[in-house]
MOPAC internal coordinates of N, CA, C and O (Angstrom, degrees):
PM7 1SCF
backbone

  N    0.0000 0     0.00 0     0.00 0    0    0    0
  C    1.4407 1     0.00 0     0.00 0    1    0    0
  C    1.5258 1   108.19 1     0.00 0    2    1    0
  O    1.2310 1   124.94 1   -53.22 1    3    2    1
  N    1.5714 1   108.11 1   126.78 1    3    2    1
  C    1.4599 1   113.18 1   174.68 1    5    3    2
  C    1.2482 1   120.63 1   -46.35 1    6    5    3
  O    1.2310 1   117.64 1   -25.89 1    7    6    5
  N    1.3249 1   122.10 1   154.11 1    7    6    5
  C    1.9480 1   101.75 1   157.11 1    9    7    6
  C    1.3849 1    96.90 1   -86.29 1   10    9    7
  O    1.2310 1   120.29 1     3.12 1   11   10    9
  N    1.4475 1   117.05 1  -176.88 1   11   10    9
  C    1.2997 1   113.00 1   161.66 1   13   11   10
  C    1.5398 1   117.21 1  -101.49 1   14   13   11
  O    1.2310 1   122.21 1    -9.64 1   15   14   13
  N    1.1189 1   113.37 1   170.36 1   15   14   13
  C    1.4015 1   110.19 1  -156.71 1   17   15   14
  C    1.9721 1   111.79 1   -97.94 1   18   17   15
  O    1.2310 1   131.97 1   -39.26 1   19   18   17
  N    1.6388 1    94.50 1   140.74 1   19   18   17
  C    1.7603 1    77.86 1  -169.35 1   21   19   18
  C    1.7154 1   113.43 1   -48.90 1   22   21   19
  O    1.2310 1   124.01 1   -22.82 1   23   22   21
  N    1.4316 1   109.91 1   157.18 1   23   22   21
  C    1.4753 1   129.10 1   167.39 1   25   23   22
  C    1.7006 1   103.77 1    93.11 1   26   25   23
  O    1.2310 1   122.00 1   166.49 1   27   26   25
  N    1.7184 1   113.77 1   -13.51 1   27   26   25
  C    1.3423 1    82.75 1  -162.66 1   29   27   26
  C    1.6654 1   106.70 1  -107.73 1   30   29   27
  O    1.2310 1   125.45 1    30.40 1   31   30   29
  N    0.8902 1   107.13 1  -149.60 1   31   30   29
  C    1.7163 1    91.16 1  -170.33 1   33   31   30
  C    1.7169 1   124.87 1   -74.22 1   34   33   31
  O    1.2310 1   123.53 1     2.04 1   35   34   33
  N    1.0421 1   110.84 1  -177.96 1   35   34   33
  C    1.5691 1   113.24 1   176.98 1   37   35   34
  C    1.5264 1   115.22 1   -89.14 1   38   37   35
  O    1.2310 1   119.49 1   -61.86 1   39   38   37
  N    1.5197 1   118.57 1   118.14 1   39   38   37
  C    1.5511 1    97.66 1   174.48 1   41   39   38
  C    1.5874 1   137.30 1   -28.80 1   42   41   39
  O    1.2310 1   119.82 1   -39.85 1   43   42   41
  N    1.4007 1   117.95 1   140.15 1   43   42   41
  C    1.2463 1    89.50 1   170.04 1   45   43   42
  C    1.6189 1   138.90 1   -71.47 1   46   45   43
  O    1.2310 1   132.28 1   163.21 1   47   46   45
  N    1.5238 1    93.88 1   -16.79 1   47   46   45
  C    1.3278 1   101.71 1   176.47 1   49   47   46
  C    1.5380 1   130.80 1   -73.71 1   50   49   47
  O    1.2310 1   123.65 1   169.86 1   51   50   49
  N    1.1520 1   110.60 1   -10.14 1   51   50   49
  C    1.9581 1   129.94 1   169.13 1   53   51   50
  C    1.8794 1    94.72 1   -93.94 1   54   53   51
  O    1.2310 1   107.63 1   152.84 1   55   54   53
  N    1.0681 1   140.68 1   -27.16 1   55   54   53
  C    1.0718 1   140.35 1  -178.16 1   57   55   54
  C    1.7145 1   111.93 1   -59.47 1   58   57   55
  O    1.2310 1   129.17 1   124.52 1   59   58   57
  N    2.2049 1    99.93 1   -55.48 1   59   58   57
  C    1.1638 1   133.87 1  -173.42 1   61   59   58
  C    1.5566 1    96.49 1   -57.63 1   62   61   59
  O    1.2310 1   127.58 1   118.47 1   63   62   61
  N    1.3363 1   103.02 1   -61.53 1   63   62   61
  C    1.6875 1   103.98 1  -167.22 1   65   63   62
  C    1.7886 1   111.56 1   -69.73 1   66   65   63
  O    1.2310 1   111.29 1   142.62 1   67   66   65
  N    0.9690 1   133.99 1   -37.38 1   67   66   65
  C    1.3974 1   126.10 1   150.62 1   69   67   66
  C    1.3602 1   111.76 1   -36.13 1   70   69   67
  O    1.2310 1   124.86 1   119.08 1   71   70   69
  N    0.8595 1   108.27 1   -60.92 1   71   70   69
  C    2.0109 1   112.28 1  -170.02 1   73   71   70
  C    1.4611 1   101.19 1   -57.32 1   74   73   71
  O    1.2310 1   108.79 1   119.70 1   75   74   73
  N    1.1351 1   138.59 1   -60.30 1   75   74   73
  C    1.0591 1   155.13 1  -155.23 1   77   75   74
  C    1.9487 1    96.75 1   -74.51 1   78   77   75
  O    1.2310 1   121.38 1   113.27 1   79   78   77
  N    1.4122 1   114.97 1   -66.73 1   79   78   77
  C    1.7567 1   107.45 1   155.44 1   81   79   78
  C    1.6476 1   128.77 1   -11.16 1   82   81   79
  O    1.2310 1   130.40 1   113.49 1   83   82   81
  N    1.7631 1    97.55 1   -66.51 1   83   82   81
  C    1.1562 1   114.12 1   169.10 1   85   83   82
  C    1.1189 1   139.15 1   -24.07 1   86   85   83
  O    1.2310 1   133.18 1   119.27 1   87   86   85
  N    1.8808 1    92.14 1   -60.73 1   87   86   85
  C    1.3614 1   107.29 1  -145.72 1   89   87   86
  C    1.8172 1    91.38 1   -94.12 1   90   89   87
  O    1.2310 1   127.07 1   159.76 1   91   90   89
  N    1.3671 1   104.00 1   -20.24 1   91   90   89
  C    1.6985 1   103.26 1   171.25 1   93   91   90
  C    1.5681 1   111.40 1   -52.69 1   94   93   91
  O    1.2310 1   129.78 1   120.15 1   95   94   93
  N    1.7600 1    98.74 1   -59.85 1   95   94   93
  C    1.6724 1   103.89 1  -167.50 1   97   95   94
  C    1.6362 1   104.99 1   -60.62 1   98   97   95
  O    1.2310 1   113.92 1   135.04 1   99   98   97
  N    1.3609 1   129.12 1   -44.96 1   99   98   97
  C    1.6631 1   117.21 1   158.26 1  101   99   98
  C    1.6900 1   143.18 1   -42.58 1  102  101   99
  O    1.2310 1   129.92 1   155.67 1  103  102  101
  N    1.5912 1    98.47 1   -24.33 1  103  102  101
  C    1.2280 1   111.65 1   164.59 1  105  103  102
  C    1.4769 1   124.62 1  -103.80 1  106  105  103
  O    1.2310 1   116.52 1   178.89 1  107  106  105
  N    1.0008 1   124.23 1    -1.11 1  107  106  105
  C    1.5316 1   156.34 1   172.33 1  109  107  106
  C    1.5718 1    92.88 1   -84.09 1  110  109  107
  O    1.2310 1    99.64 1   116.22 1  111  110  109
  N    1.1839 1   154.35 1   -63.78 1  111  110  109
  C    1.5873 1   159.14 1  -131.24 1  113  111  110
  C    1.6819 1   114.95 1   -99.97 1  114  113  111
  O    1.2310 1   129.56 1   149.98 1  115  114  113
  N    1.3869 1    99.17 1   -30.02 1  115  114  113
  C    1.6825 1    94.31 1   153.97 1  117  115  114
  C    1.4688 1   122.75 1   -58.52 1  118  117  115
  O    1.2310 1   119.38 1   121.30 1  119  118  117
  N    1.5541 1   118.78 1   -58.70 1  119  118  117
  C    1.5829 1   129.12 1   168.31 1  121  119  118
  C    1.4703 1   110.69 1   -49.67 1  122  121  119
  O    1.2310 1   121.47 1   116.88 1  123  122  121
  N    1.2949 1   114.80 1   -63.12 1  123  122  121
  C    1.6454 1   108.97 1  -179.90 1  125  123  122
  C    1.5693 1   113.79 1   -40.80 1  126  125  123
  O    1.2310 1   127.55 1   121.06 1  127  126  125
  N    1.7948 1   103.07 1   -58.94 1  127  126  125
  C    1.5102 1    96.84 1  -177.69 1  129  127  126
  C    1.8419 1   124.38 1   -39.39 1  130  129  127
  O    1.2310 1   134.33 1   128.98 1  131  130  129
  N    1.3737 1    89.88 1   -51.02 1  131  130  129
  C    1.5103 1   123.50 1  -173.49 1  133  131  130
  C    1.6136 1   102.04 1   -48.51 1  134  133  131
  O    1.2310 1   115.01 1   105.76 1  135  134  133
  N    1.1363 1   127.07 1   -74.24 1  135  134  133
  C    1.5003 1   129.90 1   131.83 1  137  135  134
  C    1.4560 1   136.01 1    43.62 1  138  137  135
  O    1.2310 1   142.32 1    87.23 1  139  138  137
  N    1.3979 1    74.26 1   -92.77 1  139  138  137
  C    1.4504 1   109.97 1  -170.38 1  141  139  138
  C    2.4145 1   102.00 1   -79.17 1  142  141  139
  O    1.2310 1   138.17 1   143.82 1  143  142  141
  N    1.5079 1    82.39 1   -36.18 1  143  142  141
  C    1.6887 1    77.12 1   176.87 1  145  143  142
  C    1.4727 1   104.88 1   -78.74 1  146  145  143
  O    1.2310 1   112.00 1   167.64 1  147  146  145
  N    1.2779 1   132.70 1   -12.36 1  147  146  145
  C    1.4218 1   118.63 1  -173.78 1  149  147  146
  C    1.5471 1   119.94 1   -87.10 1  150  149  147
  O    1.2310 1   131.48 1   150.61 1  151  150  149
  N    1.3352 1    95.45 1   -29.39 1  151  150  149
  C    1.4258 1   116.80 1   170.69 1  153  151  150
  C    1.6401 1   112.35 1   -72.67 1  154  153  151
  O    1.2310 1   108.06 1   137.37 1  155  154  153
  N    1.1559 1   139.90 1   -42.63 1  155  154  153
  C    1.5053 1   150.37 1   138.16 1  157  155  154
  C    1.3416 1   104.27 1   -40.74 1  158  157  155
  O    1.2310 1   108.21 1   168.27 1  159  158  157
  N    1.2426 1   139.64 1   -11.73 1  159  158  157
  C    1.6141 1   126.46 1   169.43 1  161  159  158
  C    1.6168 1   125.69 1  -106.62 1  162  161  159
  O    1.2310 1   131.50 1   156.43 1  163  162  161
  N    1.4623 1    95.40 1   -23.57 1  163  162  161
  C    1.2996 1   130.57 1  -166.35 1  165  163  162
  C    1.8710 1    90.97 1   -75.67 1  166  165  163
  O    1.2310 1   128.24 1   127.11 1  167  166  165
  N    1.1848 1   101.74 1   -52.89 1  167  166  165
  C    1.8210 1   117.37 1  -173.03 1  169  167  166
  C    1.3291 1   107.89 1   -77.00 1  170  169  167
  O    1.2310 1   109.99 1   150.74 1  171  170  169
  N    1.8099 1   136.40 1   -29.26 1  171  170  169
  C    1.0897 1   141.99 1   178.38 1  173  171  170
  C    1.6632 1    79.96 1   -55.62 1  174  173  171
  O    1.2310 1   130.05 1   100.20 1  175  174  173
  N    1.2836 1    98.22 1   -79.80 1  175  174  173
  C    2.2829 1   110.40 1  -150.42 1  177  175  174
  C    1.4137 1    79.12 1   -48.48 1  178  177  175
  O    1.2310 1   109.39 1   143.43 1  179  178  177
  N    1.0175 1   137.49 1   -36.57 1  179  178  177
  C    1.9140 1   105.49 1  -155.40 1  181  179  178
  C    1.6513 1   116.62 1   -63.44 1  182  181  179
  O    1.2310 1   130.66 1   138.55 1  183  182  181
  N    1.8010 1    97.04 1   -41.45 1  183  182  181
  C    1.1337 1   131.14 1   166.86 1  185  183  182
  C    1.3759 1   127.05 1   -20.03 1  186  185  183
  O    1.2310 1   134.11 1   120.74 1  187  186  185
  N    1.5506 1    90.32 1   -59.26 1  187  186  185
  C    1.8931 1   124.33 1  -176.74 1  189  187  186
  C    1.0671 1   119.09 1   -93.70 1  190  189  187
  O    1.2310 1   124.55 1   178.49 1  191  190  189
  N    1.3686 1   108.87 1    -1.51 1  191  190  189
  C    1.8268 1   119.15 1   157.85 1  193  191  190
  C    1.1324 1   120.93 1   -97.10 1  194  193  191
  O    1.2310 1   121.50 1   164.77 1  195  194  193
  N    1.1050 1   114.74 1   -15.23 1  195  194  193
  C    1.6739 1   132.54 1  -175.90 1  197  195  194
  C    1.5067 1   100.80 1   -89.03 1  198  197  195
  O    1.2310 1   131.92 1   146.20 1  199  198  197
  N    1.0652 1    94.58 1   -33.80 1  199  198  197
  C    1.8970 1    97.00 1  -175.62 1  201  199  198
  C    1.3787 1   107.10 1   -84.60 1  202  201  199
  O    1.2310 1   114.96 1   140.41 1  203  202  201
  N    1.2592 1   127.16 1   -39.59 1  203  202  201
  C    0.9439 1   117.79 1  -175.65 1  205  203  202
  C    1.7320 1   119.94 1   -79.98 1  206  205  203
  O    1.2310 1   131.87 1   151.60 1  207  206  205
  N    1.7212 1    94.68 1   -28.40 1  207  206  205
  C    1.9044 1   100.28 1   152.38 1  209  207  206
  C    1.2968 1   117.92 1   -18.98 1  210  209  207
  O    1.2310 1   126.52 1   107.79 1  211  210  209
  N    1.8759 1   105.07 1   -72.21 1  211  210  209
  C    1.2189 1   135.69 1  -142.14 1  213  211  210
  C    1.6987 1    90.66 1   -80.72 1  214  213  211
  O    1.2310 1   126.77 1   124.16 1  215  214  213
  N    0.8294 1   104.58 1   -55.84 1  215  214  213
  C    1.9493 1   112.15 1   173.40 1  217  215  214
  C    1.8313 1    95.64 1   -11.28 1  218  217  215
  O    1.2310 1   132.42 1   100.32 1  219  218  217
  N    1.3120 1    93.61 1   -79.68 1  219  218  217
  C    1.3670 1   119.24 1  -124.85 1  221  219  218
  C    1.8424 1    84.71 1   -79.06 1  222  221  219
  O    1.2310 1   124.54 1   147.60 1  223  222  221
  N    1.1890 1   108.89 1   -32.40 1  223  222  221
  C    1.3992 1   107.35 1   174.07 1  225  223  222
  C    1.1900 1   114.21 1   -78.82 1  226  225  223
  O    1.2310 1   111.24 1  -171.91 1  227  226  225
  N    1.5745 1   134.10 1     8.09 1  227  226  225
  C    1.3116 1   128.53 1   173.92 1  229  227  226
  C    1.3788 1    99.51 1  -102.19 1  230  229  227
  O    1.2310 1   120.27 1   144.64 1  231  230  229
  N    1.1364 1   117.09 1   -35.36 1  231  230  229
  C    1.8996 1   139.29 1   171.79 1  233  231  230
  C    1.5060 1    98.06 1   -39.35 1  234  233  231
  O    1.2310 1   127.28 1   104.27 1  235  234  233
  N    1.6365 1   103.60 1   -75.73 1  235  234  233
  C    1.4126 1   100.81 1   179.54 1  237  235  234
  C    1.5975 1   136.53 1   -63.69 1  238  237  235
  O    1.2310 1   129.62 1  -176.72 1  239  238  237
  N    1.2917 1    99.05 1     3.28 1  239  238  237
  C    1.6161 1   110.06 1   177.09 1  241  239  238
  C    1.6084 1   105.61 1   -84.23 1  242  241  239
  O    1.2310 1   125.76 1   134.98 1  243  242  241
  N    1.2268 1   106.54 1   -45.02 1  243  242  241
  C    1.1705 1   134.96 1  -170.17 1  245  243  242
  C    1.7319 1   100.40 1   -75.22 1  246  245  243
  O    1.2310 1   113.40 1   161.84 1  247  246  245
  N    1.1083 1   130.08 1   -18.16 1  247  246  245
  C    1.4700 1   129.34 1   171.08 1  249  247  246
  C    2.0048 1   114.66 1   -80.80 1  250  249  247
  O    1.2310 1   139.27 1   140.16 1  251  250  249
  N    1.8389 1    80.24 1   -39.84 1  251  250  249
  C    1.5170 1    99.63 1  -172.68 1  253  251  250
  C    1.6518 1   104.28 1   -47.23 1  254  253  251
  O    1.2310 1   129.24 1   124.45 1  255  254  253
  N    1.8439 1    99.79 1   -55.55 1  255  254  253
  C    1.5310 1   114.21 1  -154.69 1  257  255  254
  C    1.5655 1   102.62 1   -71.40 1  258  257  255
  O    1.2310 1   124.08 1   166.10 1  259  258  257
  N    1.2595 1   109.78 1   -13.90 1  259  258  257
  C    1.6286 1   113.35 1   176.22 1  261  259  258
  C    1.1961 1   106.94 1   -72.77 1  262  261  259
  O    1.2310 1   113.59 1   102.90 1  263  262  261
  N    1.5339 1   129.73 1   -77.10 1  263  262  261
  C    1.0515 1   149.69 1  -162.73 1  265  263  262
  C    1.9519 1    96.00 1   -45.56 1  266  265  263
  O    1.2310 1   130.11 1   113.42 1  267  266  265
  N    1.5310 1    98.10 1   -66.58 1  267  266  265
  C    1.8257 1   102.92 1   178.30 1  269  267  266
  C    1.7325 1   105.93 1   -36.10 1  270  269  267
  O    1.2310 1   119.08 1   108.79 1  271  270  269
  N    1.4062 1   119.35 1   -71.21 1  271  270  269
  C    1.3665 1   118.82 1   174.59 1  273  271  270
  C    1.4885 1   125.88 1   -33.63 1  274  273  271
  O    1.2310 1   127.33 1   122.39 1  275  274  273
  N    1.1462 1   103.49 1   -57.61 1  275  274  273
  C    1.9420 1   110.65 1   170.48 1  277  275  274
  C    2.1318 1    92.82 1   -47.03 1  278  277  275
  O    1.2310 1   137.74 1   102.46 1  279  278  277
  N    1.1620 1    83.23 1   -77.54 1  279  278  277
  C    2.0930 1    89.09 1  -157.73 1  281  279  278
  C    1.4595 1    98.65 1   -23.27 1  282  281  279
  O    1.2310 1   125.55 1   130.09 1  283  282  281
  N    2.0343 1   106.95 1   -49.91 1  283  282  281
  C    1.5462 1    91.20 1   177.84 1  285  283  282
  C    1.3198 1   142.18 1   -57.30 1  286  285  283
  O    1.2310 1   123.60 1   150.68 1  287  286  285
  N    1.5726 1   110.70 1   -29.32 1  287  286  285
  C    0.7310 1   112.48 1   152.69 1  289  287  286
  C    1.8122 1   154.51 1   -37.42 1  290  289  287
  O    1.2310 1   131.65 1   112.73 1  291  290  289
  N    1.1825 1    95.12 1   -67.27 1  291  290  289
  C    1.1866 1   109.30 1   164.21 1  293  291  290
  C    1.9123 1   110.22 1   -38.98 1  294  293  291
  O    1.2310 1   121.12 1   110.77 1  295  294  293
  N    1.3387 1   115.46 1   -69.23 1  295  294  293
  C    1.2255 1   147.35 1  -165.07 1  297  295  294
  C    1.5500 1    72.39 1   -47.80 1  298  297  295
  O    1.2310 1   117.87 1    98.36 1  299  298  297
  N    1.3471 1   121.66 1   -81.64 1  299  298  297
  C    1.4736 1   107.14 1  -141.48 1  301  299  298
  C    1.6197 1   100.41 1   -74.29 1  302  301  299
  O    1.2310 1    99.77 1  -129.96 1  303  302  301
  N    0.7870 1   154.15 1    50.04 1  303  302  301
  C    1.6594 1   166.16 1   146.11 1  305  303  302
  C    1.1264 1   106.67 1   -88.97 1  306  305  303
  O    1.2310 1   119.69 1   -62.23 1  307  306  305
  N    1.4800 1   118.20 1   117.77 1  307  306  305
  C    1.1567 1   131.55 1  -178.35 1  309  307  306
  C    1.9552 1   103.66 1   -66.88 1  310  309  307
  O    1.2310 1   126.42 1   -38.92 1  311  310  309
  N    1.6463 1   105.27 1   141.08 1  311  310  309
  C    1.7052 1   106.38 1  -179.80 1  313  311  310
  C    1.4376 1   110.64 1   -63.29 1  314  313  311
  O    1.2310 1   119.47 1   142.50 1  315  314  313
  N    1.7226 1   118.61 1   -37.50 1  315  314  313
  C    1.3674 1   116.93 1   177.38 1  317  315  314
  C    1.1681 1   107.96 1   -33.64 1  318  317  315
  O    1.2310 1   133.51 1    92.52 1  319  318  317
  N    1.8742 1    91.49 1   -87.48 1  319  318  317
  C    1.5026 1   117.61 1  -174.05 1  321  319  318
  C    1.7810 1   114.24 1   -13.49 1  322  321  319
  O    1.2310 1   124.35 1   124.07 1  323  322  321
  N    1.5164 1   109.26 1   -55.93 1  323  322  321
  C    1.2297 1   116.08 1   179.48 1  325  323  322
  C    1.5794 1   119.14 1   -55.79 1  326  325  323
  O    1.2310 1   129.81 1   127.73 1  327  326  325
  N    1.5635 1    98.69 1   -52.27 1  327  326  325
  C    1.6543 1   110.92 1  -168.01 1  329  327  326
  C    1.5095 1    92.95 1   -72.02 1  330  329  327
  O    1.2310 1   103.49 1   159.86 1  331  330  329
  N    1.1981 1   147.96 1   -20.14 1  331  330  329
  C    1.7906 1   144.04 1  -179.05 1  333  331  330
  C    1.3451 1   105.26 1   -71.81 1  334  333  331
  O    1.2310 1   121.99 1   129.59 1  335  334  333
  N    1.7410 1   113.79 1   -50.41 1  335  334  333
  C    1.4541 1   100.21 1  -176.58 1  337  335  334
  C    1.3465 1   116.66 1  -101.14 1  338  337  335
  O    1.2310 1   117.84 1  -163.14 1  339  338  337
  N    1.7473 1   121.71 1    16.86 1  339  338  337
  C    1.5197 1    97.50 1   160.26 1  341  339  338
  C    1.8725 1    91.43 1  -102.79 1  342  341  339
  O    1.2310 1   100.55 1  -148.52 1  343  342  341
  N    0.8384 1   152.89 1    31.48 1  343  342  341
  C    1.0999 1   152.15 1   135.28 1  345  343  342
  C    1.4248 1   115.18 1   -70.74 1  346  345  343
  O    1.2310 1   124.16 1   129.41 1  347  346  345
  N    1.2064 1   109.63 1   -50.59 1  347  346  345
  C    1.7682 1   110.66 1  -178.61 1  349  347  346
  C    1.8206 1    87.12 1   -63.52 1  350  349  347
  O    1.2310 1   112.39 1   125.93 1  351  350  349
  N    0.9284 1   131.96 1   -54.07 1  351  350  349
  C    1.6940 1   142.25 1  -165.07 1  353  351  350
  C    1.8394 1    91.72 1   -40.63 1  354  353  351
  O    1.2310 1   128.71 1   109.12 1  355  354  353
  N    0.9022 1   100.83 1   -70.88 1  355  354  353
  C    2.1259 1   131.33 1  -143.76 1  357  355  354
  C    1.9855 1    62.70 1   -85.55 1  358  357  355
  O    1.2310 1    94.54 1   -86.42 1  359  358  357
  N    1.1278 1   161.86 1    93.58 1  359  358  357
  C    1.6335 1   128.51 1   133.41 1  361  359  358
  C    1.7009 1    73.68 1  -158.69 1  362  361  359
  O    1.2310 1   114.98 1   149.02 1  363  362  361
  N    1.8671 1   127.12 1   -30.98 1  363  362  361
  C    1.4981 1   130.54 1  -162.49 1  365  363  362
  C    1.7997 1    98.66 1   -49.89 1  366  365  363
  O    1.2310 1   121.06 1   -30.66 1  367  366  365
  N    1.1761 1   115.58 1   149.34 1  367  366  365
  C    1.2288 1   133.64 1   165.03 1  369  367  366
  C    1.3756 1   120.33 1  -100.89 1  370  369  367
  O    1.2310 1   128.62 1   155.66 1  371  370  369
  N    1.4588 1   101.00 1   -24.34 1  371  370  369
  C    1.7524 1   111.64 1  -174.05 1  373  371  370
  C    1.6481 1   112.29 1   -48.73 1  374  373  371
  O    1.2310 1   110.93 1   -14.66 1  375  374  373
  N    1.2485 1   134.68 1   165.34 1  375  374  373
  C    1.1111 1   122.87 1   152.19 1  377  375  374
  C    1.8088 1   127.56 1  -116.71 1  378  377  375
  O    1.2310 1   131.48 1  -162.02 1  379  378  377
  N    1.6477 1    95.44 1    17.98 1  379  378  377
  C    1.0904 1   111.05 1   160.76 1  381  379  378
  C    1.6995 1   108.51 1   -92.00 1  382  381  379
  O    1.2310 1   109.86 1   156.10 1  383  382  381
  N    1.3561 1   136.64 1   -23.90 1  383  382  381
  C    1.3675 1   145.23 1   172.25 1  385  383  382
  C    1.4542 1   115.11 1   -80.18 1  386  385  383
  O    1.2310 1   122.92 1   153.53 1  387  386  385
  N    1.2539 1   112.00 1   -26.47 1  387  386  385
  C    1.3002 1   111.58 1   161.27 1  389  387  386
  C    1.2784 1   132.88 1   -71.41 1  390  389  387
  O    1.2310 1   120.18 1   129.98 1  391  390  389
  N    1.6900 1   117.25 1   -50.02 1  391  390  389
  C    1.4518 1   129.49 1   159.48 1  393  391  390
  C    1.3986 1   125.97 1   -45.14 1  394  393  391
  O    1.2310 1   125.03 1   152.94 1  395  394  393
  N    1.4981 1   107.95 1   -27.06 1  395  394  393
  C    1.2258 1   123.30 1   154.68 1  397  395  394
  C    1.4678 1   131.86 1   -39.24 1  398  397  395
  O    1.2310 1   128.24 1   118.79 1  399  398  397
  N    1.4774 1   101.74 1   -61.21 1  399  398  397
  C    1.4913 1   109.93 1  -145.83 1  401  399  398
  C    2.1842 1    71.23 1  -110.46 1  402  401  399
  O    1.2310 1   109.79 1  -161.73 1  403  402  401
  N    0.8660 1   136.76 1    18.27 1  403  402  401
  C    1.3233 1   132.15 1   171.69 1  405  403  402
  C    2.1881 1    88.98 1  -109.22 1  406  405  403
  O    1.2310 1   128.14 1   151.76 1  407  406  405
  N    0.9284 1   101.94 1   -28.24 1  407  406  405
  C    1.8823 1    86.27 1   174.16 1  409  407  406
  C    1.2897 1   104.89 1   -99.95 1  410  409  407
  O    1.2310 1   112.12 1   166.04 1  411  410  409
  N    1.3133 1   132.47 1   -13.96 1  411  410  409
  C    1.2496 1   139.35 1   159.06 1  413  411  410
  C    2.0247 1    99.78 1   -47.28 1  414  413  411
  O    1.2310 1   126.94 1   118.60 1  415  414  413
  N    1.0155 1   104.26 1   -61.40 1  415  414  413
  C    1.7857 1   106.57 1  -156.43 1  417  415  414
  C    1.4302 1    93.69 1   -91.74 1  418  417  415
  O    1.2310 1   105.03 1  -176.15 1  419  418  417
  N    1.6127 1   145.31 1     3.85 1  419  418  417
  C    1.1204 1   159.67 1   135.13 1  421  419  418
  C    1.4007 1    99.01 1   -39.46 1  422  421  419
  O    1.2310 1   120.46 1    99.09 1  423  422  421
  N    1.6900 1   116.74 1   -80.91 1  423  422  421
  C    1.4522 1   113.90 1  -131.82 1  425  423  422
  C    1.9454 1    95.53 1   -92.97 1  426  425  423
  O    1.2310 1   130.22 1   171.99 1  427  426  425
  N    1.5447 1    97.89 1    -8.01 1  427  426  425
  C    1.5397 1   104.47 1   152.97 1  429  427  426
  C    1.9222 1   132.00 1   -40.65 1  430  429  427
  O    1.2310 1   146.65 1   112.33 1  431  430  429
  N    1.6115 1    65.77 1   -67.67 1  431  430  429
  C    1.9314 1    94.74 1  -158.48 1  433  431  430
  C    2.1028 1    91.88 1   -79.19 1  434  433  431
  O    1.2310 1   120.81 1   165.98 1  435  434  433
  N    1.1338 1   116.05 1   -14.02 1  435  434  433
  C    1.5763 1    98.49 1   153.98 1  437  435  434
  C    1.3753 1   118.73 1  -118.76 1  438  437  435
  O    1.2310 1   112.89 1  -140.64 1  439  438  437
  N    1.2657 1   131.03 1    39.36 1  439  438  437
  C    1.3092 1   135.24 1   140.94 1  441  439  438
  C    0.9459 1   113.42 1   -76.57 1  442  441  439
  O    1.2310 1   113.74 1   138.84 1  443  442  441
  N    1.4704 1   129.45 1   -41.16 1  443  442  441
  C    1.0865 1   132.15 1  -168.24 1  445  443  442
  C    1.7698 1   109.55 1   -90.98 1  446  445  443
  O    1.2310 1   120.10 1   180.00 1  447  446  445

């Protein structure tokens, strides 16, 4: 096969096959784009489920270590100590000590 000679034109057939390259990688680039965003959306949500996994399991750690702290609490309070001052409580005549221990068993009984 000849070459062709300088100055004169370009085969058509290297012309054809360029064009034809082209026109693949241009019709090829809608799908790629397309692609490429689904996979970037697909990895966002996974992301934001994982986080919100992780959330909720730090939440509940954080419920655990509350709840554990209170029980100790309680627990380490001596029964006297307790049974002396709801006796001193339940024996008051005041009716400022009463109103008291009546928003006391109020702000109880709607926490719960």
């Amino acid at each position: 096969m000849a070459l062709p000679e300088f100055g004169k034109g370009v085969s058509e057939q290297i012309t054809d096959a360029v064009t034809q390259a082209n026109v693949k990688v241009l019709g090829d680039s809608p799908a790629m784009a397309l692609s490429n965003l689904y996979q970037t959306i697909s990895q966002s949500l996974s992301l934001s489920a994982q986080n919100a996994v992780t959330a909720q399991q730090q939440s509940n750690i954080i419920h655990q270590a509350t709840t554990t702290q209170g029980v100790s609490l309680l627990y380490s309070l001596g029964t006297a100590a307790v049974a002396g001052t709801t006796s001193e409580v339940m024996q008051a005549d005041d009716p400022e000590s009463l109103a008291n221990m009546l928003a006391i068993v109020q702000a109880l009984k709607n926490a719960s």
